[in-house]
SEKOL-668500 format. One record per residue: residue in one letter; x, z, y of N, C-alpha, C in turn. Coordinates in steps of 0.2 Angstrom, whole numbers, plus 5000, padded with zeros to 4 digits. Each point is the difference from the previous one (the first is absolute). Example, Ala and Ser with C-alpha at 12.3 -4.5 7.8 and 13.67 -1.06 7.14 Angstrom:
REM SEKOL-668500
A506650394972499650005006500450005006 S499849965005500450015006499650035005 
END
This chain:
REM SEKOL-668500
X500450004994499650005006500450005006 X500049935004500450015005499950075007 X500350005005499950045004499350015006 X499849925002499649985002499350034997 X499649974993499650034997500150054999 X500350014999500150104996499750035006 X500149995007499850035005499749995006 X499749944999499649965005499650044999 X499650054998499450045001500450035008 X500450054997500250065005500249965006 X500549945001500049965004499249985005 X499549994997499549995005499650054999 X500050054999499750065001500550035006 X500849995002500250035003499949945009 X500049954999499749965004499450025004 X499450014993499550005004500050095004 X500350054997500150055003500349985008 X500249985001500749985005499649985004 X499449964999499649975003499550035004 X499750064993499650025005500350065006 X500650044996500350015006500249995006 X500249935001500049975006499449975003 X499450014998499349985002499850085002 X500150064996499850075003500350015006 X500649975001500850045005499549955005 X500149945000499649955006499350025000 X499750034998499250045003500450045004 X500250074997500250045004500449995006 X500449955000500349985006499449975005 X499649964999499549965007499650065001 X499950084994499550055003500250025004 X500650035000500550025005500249985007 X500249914999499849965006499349995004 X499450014995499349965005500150105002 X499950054999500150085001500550025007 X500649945000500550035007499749935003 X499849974999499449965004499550025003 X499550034998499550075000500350035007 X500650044997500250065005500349985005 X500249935002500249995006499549985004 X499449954997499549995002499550065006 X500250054996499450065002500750025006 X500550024999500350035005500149955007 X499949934999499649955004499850035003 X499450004999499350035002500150065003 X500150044996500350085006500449985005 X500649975000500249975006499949975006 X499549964996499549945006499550075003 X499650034996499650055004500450055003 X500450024998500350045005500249965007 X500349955000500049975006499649975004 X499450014995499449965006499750085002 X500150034995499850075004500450035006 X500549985001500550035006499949945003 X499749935000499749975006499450025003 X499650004995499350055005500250045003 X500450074999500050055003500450005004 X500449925002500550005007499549965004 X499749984997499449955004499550065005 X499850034996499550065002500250035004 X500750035002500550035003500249985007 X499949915000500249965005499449995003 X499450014997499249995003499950055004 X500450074995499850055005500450035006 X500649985000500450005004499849945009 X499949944995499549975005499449995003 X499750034998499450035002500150085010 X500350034996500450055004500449985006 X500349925000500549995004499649965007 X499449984994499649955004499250035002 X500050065003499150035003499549934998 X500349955005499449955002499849984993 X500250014995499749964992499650055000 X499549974997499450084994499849954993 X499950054998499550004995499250015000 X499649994998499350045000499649964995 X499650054999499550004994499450035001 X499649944998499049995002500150034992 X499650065002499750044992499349995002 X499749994994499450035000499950074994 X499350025000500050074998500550024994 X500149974995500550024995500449974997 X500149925005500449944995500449965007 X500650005000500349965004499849935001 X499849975006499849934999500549945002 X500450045004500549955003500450035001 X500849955002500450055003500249975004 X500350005006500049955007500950025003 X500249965000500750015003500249975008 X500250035006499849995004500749995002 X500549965006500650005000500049975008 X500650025002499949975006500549935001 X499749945002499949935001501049994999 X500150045007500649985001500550024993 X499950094999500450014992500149954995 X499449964998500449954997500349935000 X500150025007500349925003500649994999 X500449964993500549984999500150064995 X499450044996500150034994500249974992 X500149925000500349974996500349945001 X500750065000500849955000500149934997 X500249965001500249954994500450034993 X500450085002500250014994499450024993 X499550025003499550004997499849944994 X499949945004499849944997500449964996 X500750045001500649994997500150034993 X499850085000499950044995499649984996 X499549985001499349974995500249944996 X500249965004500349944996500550014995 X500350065001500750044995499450014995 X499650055001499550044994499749964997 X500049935002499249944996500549994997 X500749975001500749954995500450074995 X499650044999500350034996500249974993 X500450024994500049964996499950064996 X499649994994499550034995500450074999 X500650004996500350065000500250045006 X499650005005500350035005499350045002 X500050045002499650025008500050035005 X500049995006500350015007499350045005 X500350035005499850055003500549995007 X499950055006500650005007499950085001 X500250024993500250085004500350015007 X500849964998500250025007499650015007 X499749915001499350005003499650055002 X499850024994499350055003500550095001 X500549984997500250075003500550005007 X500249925005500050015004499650015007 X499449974998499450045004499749925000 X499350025005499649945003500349985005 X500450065007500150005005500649945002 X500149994997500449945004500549944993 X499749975000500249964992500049925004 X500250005004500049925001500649994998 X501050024997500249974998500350034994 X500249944994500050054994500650035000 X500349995007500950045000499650085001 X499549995005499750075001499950044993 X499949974994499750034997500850054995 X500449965001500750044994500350055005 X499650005008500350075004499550074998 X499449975000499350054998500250034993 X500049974995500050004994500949994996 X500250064999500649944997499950014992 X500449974997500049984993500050084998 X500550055002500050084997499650045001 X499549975005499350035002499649994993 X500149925003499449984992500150024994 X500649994996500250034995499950084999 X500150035006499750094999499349994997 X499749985005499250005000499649984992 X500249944998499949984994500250044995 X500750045001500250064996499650064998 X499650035007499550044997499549985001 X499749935000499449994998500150014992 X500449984998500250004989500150055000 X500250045003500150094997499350034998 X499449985008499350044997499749954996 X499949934999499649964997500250004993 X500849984999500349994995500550054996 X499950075000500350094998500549974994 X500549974999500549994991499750054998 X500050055002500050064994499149994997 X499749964999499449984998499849924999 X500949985001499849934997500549994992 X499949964998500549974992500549965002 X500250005006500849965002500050045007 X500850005001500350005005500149925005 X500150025008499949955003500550005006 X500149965002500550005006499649935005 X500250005005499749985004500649935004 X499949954999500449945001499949955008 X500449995005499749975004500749955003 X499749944998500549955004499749955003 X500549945003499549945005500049964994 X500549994994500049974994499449984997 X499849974996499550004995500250044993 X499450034999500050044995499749964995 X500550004995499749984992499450044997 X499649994998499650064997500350004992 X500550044999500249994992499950054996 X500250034996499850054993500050065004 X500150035005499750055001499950035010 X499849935003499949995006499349985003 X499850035004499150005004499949935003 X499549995001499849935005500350035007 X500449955001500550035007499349995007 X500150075004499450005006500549975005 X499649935005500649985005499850015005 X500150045006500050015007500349935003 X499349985003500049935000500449995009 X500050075003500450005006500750005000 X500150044995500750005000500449954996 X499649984995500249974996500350044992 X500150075002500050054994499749994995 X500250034993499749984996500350074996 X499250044997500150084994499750004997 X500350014992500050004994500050094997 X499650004996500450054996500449964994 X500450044998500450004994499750054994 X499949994995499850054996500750004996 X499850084995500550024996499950044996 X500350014992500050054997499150014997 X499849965001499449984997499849964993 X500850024997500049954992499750054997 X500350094999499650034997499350004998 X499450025008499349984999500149954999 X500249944997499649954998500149994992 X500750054997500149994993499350044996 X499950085004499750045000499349985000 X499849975005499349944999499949954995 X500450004996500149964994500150034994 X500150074999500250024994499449984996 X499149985000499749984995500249954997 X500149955005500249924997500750024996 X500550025003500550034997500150034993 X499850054998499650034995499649964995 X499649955000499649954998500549975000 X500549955002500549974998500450014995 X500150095000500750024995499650024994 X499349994999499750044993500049924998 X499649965005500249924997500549984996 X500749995004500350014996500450014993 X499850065001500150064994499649984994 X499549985001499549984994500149934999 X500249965003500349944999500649994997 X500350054999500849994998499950024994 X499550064998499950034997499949964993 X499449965002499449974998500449944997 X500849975003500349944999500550034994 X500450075003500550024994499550004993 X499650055001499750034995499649914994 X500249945004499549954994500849964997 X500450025006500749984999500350044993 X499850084998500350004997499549994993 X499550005001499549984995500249934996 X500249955005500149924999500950004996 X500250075003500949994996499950054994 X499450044997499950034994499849954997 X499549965002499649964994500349954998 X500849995007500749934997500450054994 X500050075002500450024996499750014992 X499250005000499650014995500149944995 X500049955004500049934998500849974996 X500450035000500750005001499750064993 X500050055000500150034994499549964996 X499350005000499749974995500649924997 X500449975005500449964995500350034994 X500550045003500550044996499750034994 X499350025003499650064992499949934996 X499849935002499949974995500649974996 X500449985003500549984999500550054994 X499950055001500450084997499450024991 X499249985003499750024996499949954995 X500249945003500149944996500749994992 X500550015006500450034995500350064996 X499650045002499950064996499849974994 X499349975001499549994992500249944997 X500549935002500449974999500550024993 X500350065003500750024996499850014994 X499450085000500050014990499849974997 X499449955007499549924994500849984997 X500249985005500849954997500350014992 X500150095004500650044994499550004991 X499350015000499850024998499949934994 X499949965003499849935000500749974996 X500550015003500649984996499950054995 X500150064998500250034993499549984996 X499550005003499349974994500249924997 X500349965005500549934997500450034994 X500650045001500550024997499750004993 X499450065000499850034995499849964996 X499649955004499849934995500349964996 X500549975007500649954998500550014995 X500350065003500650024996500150074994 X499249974997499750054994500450055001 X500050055006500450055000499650074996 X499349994997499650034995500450014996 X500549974997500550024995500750065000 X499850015008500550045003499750055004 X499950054996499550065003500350035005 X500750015003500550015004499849965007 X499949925000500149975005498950005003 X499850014992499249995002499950075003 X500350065001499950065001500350015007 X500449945001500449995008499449965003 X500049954999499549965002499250055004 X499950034995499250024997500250085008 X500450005000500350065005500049955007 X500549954999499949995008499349975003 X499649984995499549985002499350035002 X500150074996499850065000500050035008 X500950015000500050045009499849935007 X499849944997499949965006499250005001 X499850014996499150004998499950065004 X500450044998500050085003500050015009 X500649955002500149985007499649975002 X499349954998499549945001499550075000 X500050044996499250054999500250055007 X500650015004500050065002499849965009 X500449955001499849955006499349994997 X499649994996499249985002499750075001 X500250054998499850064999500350025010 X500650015001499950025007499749945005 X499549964998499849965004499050025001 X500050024994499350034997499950065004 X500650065000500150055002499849985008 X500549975003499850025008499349965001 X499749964998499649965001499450065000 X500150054995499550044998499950055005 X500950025002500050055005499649975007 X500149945001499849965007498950024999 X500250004994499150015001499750064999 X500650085002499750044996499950034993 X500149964997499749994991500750054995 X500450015001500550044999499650064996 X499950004991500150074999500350044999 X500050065002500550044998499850054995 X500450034996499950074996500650035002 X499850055004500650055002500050074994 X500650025000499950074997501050035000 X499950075001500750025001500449954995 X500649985006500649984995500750035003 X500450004994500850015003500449965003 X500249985004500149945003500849974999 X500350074996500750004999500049954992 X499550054997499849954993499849944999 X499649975006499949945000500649965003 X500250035006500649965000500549974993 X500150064998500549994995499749964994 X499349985000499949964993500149955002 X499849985008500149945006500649974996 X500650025002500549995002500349984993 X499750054993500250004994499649904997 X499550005001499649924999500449955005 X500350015004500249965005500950004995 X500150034997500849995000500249934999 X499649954993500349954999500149965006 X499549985004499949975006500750005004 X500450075000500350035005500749974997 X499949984993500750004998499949925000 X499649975000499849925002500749985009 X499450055002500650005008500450015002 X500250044993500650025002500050065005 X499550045001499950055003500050074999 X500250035006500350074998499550055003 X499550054997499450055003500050055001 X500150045001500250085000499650035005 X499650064995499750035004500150075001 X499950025003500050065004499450065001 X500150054998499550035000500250085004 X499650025004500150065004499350035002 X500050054993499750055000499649994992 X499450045000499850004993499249994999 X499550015006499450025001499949925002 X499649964996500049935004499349974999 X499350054999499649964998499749995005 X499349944999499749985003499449974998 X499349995004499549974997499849934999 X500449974996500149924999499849944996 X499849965000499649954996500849974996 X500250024995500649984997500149944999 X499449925000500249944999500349995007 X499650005004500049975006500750045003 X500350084998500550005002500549984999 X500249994994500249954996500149945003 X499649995001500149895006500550025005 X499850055003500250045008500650004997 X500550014997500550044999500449924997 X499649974995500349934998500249955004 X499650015005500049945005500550045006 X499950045000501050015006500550014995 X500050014994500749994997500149934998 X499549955000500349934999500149975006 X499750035006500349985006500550025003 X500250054995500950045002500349954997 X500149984994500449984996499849915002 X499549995001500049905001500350015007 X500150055003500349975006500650035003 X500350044994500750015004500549964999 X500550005002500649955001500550014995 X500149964994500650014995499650054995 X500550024997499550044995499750075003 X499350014999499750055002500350074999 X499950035006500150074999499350035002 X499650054997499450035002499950075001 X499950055003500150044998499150055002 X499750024995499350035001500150085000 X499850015003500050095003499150035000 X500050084999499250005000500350105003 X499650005005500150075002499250035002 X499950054999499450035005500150035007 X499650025004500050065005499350045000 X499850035004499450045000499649994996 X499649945003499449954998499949974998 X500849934998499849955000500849984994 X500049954995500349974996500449935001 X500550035002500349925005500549974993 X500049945002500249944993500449955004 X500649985000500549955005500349974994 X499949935003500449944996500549975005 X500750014998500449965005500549954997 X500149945004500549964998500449965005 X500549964998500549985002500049955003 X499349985002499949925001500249985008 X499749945000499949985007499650055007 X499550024999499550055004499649935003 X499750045002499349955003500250015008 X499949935001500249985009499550065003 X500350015007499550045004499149975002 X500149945000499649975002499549974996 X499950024993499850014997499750074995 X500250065005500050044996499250035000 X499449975006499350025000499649964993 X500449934999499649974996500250024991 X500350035001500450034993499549984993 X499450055003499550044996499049955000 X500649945006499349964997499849964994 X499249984997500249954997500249934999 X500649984997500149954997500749995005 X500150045005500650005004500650004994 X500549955003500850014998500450015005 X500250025002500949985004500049924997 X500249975006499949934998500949984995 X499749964995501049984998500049925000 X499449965003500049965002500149934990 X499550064998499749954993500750024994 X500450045003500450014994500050044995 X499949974995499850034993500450064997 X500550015002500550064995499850075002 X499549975006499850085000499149995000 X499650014994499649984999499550065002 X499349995002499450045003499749965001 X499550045002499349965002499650055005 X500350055002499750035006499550045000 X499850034994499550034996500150075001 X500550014998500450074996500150065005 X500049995006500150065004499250015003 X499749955002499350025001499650044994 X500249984995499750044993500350085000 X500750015004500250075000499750035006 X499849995002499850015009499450014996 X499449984998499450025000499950044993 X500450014995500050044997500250075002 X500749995004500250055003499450045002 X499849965007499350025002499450044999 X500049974994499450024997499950064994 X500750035001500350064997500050075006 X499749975006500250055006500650005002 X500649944998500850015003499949985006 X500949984997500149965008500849964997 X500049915000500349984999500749975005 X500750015003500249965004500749974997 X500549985004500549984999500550005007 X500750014997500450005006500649964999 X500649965004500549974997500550055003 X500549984993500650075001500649945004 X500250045004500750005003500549964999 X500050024993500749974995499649924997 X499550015000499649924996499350034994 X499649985001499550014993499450025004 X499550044995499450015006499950064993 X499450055003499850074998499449994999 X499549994996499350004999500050074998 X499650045003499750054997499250025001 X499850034997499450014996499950115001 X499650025003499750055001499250004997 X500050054995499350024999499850074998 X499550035001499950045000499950054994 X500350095001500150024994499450044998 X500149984993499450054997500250095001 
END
């Protein structure tokens, strides 16, 4: 299996994560953007009202100031009983003779060519007075810019308090044009001077990540449940390759297991035929022998296949009843010797202490016990060395099979105990299984009230051992 296939799943699972990623990070980002859009918007608007508020009230100021300078003007008002009907303003002829300068008609035409992003007013103007504006040089002796800029300063201290907004601000005045950029107000122009103030906003990223923690929040469970949601099929899709991948090897392995004693068994029956070896009780007694332990090896593979099939459904009976577990080893080990001498295998048991029973279905432990000694000796390196040890403690009867072998990779050490699982050897026959055999001890174990695991030693080999419970 090339590189490619093997991984084009995780490859477009890691894409399309990547994707949605940079689709979540760009929401978040334009919510962010249209939101410091928002806040400069509204601080706009306090700005422009604050300075049309500090027009009215210089305006009102200059009405009343002229009003006082000038007797001959009135005011009066026709009331009738409870409602005012009119209001009548009365002036004298000559006061407003030559009341509008050309700078006036000069000024207006400033105020109508405004361009959208602007909007324009003449503080200076109204805070040099009505009394005398015929030139606009008059007006930068009346009003000068450090005036203006006071004035405008504590109009934003009452209207605009920092300490009651979500940004800090500073206040910006040039004859330049003002860009309105990431954190600048629509510039107000004093269309007599030509001035132009802005605030500057600042320090206003916090409230607006804070304005966001739902979206934010909503983002990072998306995520999380997405990544989750990918890994989690990802690993599903690399068990059922890895499932797919043993199921080759179990057949491959179970093939040539039932293969070999047809073979063996099938030749000695020629022999026996062919070469009237009936006349040689000797070789018909060898034959009748080899043929015997191969049919034996064919009955014990269909028989652990029976077994976990049974275990898989529950169907497992058991007769339990006190046994000695030191006696059963030793009858173990005693039925097992020819095999051992087949291998060339050396088994030594160990026993430490004297008290060893337990309440145990004897065939079924029997299997238990069969099946990790043949997995000690099929899988050590050179001629086996084995050694089984059986010790108690308070409660419980512990039983350890150790050998010399290879150990099982780390990465494989959760699949151990599944079924039909191998450590992969990549269809190589010298080391024969079918992945039956530890699942078969795992659920018998189980079903005894133990507890079955395994560890790799240091020096090389691996440690199966077996806890169960003492009578």
């Amino acid at each position: 299996m090339t590189e490619w296939p093997k991984h084009r799943i995780a490859y477009l699972m890691s894409i399309s994560f990547l994707l949605v990623v940079i689709l979540a990070a760009s929401w978040l980002y334009n919510t962010y953007q249209s939101d410091r859009r928002s806040l400069i918007r509204d601080a706009t608007v306090q700005f422009s009202n604050a300075i049309r508020s500090l027009e009215d009230s210089i305006i009102q100021e200059n009405l009343y100031v002229h009003l006082h300078r000038n007797p001959s003007d009135s005011i009066g008002a026709s009331r009738g009983a409870d409602t005012v009907r009119h209001i009548t303003i009365r002036t004298d002829s000559r006061s407003l003779k030559n009341r509008r300068p050309p700078p006036m008609r000069f000024m207006r035409r400033r105020m109508l060519n405004r361009p959208s992003d602007e909007f324009a007013g003449s503080l200076a103007f109204l805070l040099g007075g009505l009394a005398d504006t015929t030139r606009m040089a008059r007006i930068q002796d009346t009003a000068s810019l450090v005036v203006v800029r006071a004035v405008i300063q504590g109009e934003l201290k009452k209207s605009m308090p920092t300490q009651e907004l979500p940004y800090a601000y500073q206040l910006l005045v040039t004859q330049d044009t003002i860009e309105t950029g990431q954190s600048t107000t629509k510039p107000y122009v004093d269309i007599s001077t030509n001035n132009r103030f802005a605030l500057a906003l600042g320090n206003y990223e916090g409230a607006l990540v804070k304005g966001m923690l739902p979206e934010i929040l909503f983002t990072i469970l998306l995520l999380s449940l997405v990544g989750f949601a990918f890994l989690l099929s990802h690993k599903t899709l690399e068990r059922q390759r890895q499932m797919a991948q043993i199921k080759n090897e179990l057949v491959g392995n179970i093939t040539h297991e039932l293969k070999t004693p047809i073979a063996t068994v099938r030749v000695a029956l020629e022999a026996l035929q062919r070469f009237d070896a009936g006349t040689n009780p000797k070789k018909t007694e060898e034959y009748l022998s080899i043929s015997q332990n191969e049919l034996k090896r064919l009955e014990i593979l269909v028989d652990n296949v029976l077994k976990t099939s049974m275990a898989e459904k529950d169907e497992l009976n058991f007769t339990k009843k006190e046994t000695d577990l030191r006696v059963l080893l030793e009858g173990i080990l005693k039925t097992l010797h020819l095999q051992f001498e087949q291998a060339n295998a050396k088994v030594n048991l160990f026993i430490n202490g004297s008290d060893f029973y337990s309440e145990v279905d004897q065939t079924h432990l029997t299997g238990v016990i069969y099946n990790l000694l043949d997995n000690a000796v099929k899988y050590s390196q050179g001629d086996p060395i084995v050694e089984v040890s059986i010790s108690s403690s308070e409660n419980e009867n512990i039983i350890e099979v150790l050998d010399r072998g290879m150990g099982i990779p780390p990465e494989y050490r959760m699949q151990v105990f599944d079924k039909f699982f191998r450590v992969p050897t990549h269809n190589i026959h010298n080391e024969r299984g079918h992945g039956l055999g530890l699942n078969y001890v795992k659920r018998v174990v189980e079903s005894h009230g133990g507890l079955v695991s395994f560890r790799n030693r240091e020096e090389g080999g691996t440690v199966f051992q077996i806890k169960l419970p003492r009578v």
